[in-house]
N, C-alpha and C positions, 0 to 999 in steps of 0.2 A: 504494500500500500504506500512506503514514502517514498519508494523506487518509483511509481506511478506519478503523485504531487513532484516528485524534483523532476521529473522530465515532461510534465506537463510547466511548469514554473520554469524552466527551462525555455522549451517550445514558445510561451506568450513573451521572455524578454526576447529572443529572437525573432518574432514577429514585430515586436515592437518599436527595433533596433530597423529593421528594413522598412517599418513604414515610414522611418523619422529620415532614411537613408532619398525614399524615393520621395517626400515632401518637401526636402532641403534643397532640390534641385528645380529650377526655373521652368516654365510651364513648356519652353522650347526643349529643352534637356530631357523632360519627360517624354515627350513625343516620340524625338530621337529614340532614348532607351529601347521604347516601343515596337519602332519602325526597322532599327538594325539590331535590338538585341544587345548593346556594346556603344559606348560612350564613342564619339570623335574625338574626346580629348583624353585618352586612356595612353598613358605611353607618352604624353605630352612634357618634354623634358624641360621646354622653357618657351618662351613667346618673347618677340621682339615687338617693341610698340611704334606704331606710329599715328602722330594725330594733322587731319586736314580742315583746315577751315576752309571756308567758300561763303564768299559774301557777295552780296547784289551790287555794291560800290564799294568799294577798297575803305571808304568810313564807316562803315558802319562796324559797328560793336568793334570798334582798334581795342576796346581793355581785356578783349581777351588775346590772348597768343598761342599760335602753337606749340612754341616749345615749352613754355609754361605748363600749358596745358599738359603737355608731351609728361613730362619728369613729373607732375601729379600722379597720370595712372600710372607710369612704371611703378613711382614708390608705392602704390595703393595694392598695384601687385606683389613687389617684393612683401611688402609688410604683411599680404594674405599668404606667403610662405608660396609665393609661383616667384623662379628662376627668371629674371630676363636679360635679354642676351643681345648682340646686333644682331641684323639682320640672318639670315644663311639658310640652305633650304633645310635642314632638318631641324628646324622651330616652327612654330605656328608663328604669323606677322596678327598681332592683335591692332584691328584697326578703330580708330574714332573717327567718324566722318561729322561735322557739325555744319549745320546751313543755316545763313540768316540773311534775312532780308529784311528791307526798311519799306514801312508802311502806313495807313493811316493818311487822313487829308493831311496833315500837318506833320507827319513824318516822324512821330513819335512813338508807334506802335512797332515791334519788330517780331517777323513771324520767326522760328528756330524748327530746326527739325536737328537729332541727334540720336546717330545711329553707330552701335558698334557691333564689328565682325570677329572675327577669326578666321583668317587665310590659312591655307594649307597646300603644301604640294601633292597632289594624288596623280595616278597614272588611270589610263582611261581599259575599262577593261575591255574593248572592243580591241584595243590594239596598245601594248602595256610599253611601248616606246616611246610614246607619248605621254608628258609628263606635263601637265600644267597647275597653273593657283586656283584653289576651288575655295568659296565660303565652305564651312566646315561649323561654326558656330554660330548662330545659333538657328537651329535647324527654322526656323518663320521670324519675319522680321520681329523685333522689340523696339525698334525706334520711337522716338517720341516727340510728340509735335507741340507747338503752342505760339498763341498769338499772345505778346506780351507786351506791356512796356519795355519803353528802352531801360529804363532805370531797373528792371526787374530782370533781364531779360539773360545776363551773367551768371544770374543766383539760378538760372532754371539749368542753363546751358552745364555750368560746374555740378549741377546735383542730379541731372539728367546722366551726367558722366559718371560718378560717383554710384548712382545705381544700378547702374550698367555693369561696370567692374565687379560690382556687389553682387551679380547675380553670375557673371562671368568665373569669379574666383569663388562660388558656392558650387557652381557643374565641376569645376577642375578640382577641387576638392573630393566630390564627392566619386570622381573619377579616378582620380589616384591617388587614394585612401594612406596615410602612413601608416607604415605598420604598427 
């Protein structure tokens, strides 16, 4: 009979260990799991970063910057315990793409859109000499849009980043578990 309770008490922390496994992961990650059975970022030894902005006139939102930008998420990664590294093909390129435009009759409104990826080198299996960049993470867009003040429009663009990574270094985690 305790042989029975300890491996039942057993069985429910193990069930309850994998649901907390598949709920920590991002709604895109789940899918994934789903659809290949095995993470894209399983084996992922380090990711190189890089961040693009793109604006509708060279003024608009100048307080933000790339590289700024840039050595934000590397550190946001290192400090979630993911390696980054330069460029090279056997890293994932973790990308920031941010868009903004200036808008509004009086040119006070600025719309954002703020989307990141993860590149990957894959080979195509119709013919495996072929070797190109593929998105890899996150299996359906996460991007996020918003019409905002100018004055606001930084704090969305930085926290839009910032959740991104957050859910980015929640898949890679739960992808390559330390031992």
């Amino acid at each position: 009979m305790r042989k029975f309770w300890l491996v039942h008490f057993l069985m429910t922390i193990c069930v309850g260990l994998a649901a907390c496994l598949v709920f920590a992961v991002s709604p895109s990650e789940k899918n994934q799991l789903e659809s290949f059975k095995v993470s894209t970022l399983k084996g992922l030894s380090a990711v190189a970063v890089t961040v693009k902005i793109v604006r509708d006139d060279p003024n608009t939102l100048t307080t933000i910057r790339e590289q700024e930008l840039q050595g934000e998420v590397a550190l946001a990664l290192q400090n979630a315990g993911i390696s980054v590294a330069p460029p090279r093909s056997d890293v994932g390129l973790y990308v920031v793409l941010v868009k903004v435009a200036r808008g509004g009759k009086d040119g006070t409104l600025c719309g954002v859109h703020v989307q990141s990826s993860l590149l990957q080198i894959v080979q195509l299996a119709r013919d495996t000499t072929i070797r190109t960049e593929a998105q890899t993470w996150p299996a359906f867009s996460q991007g996020r849009f918003g019409l905002v003040t100018l004055a606001v429009a930084k704090t969305m663009v930085t926290q839009s980043v910032k959740d991104q990574v957050k859910d980015f270094a929640a898949d890679y985690k739960a992808a390559n578990p330390k031992p």
